[in-house]
C-alpha positions, 0 to 999 in steps of 0.5 A: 500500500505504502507504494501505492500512496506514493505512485499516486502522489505522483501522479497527483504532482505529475498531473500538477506539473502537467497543468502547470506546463500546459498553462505556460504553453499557452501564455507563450503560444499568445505571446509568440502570436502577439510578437509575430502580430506586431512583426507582420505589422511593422513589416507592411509599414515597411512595405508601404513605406518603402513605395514612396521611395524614389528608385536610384534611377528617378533620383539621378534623372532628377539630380540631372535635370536640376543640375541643368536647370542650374546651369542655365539659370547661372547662364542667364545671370552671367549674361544679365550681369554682363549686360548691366556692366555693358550699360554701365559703362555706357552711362558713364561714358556718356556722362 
């Protein structure tokens, strides 16, 4: 009898443990879940993010059509620089 109460005892504390570590599965399943949740978020706001971004190939023919524009814009000033020293001179000579 006596080995008898102590394989019930422990089945009792088997069945205790058992519980118990059923308990944190699920605790760690929900939690695995709540982390792969806020992952999966992250990565389609990456995703989404990443959309708006320029292609390095947009971003060259923008920076090439800016780098015209300066040019011609530079060019311009120079000549209307050109042309107020040009009208200067005139004046002064005249005057």
């Amino acid at each position: 009898m006596d080995n008898e109460k102590k394989l019930k005892a422990l089945e009792e504390k088997f069945t205790i443990i058992q519980k118990y570590n059923n308990k944190l599965i699920n605790r760690s399943e929900k939690e695995l879940e709540r982390r792969l949740k806020g992952m999966n978020e992250f990565r389609a706001q990456l995703e989404k993010q990443t959309k708006t971004f320029l292609t390095k190939t947009e971003y060259e023919l923008k920076i090439a059509i800016l780098e015209r524009d300066i040019k011609s814009l530079s060019k311009l000033v120079y000549i209307g620089v050109g042309i107020i020293l040009v009208l200067e001179l005139i004046l002064k000579l005249l005057f």
